[in-house]
OpenMM code with the backbone's topology and positions (N, CA, C; nanometers):
from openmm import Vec3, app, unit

residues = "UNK UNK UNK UNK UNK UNK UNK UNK UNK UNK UNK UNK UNK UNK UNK UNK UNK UNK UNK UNK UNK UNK UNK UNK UNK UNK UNK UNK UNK UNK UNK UNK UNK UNK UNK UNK UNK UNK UNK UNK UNK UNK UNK UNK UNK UNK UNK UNK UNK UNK UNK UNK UNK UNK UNK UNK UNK UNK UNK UNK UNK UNK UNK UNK UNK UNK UNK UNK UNK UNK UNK UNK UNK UNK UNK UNK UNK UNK UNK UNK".split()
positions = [
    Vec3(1.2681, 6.5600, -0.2361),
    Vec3(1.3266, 6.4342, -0.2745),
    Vec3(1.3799, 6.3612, -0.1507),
    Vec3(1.4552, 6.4298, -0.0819),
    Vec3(1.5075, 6.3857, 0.0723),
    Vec3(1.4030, 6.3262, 0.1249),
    Vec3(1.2855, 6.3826, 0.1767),
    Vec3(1.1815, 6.3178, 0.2121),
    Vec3(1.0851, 6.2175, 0.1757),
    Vec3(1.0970, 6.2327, 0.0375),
    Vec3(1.0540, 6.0842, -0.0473),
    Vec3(1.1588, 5.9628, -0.0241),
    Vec3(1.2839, 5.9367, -0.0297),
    Vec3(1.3679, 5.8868, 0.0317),
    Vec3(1.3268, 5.8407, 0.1434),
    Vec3(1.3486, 5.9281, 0.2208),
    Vec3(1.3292, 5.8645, 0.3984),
    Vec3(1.2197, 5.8319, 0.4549),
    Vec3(1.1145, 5.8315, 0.3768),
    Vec3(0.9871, 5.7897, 0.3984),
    Vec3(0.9646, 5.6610, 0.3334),
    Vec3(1.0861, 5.5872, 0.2537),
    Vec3(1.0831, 5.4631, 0.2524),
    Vec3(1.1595, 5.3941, 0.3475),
    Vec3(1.2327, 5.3976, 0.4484),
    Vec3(1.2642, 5.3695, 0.5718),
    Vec3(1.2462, 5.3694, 0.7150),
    Vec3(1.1938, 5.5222, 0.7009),
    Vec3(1.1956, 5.5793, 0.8437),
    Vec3(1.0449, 5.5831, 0.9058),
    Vec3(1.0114, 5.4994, 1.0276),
    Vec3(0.8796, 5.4909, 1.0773),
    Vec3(0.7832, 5.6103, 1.0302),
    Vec3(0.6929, 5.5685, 1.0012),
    Vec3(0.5802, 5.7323, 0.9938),
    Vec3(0.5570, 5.7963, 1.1040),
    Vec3(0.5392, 5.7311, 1.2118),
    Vec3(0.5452, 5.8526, 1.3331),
    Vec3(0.6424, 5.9254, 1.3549),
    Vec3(0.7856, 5.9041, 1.2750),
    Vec3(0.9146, 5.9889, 1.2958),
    Vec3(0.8388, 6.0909, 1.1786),
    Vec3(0.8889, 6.0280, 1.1384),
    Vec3(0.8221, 6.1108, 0.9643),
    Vec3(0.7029, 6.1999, 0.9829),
    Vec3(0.6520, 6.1916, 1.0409),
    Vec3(0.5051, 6.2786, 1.0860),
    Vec3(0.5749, 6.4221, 1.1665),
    Vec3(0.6554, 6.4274, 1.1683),
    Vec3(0.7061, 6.5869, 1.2847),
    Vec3(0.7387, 6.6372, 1.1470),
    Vec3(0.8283, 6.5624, 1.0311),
    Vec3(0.8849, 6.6555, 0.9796),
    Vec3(0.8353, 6.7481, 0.8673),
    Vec3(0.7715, 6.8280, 0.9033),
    Vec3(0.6502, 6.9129, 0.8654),
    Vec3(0.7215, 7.0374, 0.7584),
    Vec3(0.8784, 7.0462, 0.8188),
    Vec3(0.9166, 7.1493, 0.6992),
    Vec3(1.0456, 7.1136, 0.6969),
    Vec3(1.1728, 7.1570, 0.5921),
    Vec3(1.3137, 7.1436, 0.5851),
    Vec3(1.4041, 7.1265, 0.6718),
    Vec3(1.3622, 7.2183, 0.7945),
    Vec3(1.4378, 7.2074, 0.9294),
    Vec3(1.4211, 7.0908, 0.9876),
    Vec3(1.3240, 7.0464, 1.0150),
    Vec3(1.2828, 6.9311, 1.0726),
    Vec3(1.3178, 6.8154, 1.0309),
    Vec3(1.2965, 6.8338, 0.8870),
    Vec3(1.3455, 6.6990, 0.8183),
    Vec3(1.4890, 6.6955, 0.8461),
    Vec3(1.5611, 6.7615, 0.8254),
    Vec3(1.7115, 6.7587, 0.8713),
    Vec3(1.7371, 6.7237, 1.0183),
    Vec3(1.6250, 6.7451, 1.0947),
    Vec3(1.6867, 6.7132, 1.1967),
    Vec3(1.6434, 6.5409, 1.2697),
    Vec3(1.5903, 6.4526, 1.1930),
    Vec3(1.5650, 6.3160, 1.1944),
    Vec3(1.6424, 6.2223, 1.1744),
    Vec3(1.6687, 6.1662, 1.2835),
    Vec3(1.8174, 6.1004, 1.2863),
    Vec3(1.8011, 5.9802, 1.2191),
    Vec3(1.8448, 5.9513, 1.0889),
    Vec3(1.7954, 5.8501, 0.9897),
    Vec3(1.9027, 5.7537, 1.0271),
    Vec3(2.0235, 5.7807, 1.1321),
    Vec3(2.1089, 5.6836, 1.1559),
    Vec3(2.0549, 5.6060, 1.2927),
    Vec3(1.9993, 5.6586, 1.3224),
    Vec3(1.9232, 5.6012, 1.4628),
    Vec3(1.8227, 5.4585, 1.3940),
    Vec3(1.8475, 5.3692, 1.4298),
    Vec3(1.7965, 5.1897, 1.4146),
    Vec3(1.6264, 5.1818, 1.4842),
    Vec3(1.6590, 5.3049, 1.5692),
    Vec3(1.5432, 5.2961, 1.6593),
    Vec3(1.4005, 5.3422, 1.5644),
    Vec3(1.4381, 5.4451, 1.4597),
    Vec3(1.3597, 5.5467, 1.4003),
    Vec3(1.3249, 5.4663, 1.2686),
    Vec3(1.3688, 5.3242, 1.1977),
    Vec3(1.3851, 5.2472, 1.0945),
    Vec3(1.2535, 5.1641, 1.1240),
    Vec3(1.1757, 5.1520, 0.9681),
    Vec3(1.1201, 5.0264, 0.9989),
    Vec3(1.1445, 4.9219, 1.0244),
    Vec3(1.0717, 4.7929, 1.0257),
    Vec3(1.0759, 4.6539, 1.0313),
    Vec3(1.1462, 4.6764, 0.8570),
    Vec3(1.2483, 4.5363, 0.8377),
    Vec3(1.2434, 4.5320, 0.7278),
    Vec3(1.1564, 4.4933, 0.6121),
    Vec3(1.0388, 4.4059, 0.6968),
    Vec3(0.9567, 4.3775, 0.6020),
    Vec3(0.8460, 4.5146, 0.5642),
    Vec3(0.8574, 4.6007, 0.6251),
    Vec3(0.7756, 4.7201, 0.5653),
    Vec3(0.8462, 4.8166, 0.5104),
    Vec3(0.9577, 4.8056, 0.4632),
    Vec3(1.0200, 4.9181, 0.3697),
    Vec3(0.9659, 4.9043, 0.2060),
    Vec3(0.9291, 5.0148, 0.1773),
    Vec3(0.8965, 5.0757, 0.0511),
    Vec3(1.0308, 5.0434, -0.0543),
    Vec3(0.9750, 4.9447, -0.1220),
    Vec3(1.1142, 4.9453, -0.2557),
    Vec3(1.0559, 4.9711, -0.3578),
    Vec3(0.9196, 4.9690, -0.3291),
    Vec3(0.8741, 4.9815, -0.4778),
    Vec3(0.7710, 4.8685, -0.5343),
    Vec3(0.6983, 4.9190, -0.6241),
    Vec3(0.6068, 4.8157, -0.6882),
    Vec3(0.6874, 4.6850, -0.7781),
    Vec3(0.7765, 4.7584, -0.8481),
    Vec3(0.8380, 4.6690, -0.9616),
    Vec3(0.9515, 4.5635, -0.8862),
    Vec3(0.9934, 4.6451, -0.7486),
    Vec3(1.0745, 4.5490, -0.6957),
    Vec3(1.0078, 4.4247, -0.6158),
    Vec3(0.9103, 4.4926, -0.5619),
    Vec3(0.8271, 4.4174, -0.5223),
    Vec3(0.7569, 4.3168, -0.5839),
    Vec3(0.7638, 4.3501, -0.7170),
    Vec3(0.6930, 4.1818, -0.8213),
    Vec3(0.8451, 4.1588, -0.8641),
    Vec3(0.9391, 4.1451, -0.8779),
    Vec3(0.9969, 4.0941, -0.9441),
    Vec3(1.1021, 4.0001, -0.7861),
    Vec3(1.1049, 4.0322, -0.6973),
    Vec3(1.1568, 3.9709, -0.5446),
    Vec3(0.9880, 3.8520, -0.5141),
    Vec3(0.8918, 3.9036, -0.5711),
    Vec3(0.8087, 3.7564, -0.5396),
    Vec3(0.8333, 3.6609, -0.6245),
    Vec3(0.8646, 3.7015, -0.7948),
    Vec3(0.8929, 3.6317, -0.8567),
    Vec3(1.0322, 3.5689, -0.8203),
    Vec3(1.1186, 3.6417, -0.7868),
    Vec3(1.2323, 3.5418, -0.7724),
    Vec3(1.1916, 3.4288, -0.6630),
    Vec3(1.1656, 3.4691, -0.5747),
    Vec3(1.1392, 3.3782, -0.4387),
    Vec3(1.0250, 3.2686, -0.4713),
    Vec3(0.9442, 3.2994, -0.5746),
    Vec3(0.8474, 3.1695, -0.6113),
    Vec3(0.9471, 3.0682, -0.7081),
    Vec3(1.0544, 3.1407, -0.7796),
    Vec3(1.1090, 3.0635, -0.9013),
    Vec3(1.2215, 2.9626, -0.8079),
    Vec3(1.2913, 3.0375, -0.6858),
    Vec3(1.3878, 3.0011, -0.6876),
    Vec3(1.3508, 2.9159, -0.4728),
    Vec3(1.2175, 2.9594, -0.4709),
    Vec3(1.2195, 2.9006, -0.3171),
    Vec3(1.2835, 2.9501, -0.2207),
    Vec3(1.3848, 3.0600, -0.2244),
    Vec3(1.4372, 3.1300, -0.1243),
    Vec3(1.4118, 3.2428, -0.0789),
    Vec3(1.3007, 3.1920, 0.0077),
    Vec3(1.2473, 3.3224, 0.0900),
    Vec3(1.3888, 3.3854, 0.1386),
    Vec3(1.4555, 3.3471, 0.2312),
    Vec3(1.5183, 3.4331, 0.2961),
    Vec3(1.6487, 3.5252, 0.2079),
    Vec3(1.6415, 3.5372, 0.1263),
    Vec3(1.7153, 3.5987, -0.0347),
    Vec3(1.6170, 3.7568, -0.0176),
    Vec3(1.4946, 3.7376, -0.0167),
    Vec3(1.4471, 3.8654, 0.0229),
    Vec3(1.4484, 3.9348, 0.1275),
    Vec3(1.4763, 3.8464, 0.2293),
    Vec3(1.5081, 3.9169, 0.3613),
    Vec3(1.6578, 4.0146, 0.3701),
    Vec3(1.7392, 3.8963, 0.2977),
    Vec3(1.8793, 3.9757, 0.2685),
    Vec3(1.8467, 4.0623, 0.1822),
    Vec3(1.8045, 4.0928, 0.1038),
    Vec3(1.7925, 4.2325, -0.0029),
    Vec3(1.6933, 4.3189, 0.0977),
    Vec3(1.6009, 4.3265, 0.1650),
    Vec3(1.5513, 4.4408, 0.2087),
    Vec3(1.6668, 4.5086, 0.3394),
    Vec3(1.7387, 4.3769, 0.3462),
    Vec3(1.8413, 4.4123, 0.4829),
    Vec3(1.9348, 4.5136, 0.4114),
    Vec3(1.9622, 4.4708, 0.3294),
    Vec3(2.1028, 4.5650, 0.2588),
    Vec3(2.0502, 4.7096, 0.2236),
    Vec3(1.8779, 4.6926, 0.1472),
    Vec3(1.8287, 4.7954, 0.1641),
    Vec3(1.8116, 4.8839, 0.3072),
    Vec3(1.7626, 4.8618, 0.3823),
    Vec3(1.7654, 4.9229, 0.5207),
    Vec3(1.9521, 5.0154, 0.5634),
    Vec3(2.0311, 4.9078, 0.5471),
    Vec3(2.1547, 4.9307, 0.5504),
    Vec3(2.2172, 5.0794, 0.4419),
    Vec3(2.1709, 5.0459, 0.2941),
    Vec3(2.1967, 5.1535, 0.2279),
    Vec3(2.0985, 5.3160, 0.2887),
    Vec3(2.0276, 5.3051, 0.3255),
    Vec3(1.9333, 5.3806, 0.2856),
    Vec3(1.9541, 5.4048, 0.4880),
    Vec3(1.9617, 5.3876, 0.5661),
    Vec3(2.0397, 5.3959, 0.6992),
    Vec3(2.1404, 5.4780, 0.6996),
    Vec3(2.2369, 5.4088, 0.6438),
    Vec3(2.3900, 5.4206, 0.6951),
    Vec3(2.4470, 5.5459, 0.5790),
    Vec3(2.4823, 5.4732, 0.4364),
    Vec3(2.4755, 5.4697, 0.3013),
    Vec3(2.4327, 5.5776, 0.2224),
    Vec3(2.2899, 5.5882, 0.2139),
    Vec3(2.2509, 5.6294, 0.0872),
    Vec3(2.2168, 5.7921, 0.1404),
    Vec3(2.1684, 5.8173, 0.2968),
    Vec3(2.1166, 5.9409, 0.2621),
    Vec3(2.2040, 6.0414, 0.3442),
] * unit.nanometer
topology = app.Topology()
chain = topology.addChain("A")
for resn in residues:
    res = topology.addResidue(resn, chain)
    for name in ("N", "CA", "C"):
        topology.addAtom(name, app.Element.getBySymbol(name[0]), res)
């Protein structure tokens, strides 16, 4: 589960060492350096249609930029 998690944040070439439990623990998910772009974080399919739909209804692209930011932030700092 840990690793399903951090494989929606954390670059795949980080993610590519961590081959067993040890490893995965040892991936510094607080490191900014080891994070995707925000526009390539994994939220999901459903979030993902329902953030185009808002942004077509409501014209504010940058509304999604702030939600993948906060995502990055939870899921960084936060969540794991």
């Amino acid at each position: 589960m840990l690793k399903s998690l951090m494989e929606k944040f954390v670059k795949p070439s980080v993610m590519k060492n961590a081959t067993n439990p040890v490893k995965l623990l040892k991936v510094d998910h607080e490191d900014t350096d080891n994070h995707m772009d925000v526009t390539k974080l994994k939220v999901g399919f459903a979030t993902e249609r329902a953030l185009e739909e808002h942004v077509k209804n409501s014209g504010a692209e940058r509304l999604r930029l702030e939600f993948r930011q906060s995502c990055k932030l939870f899921f960084g700092e936060d969540g794991v």
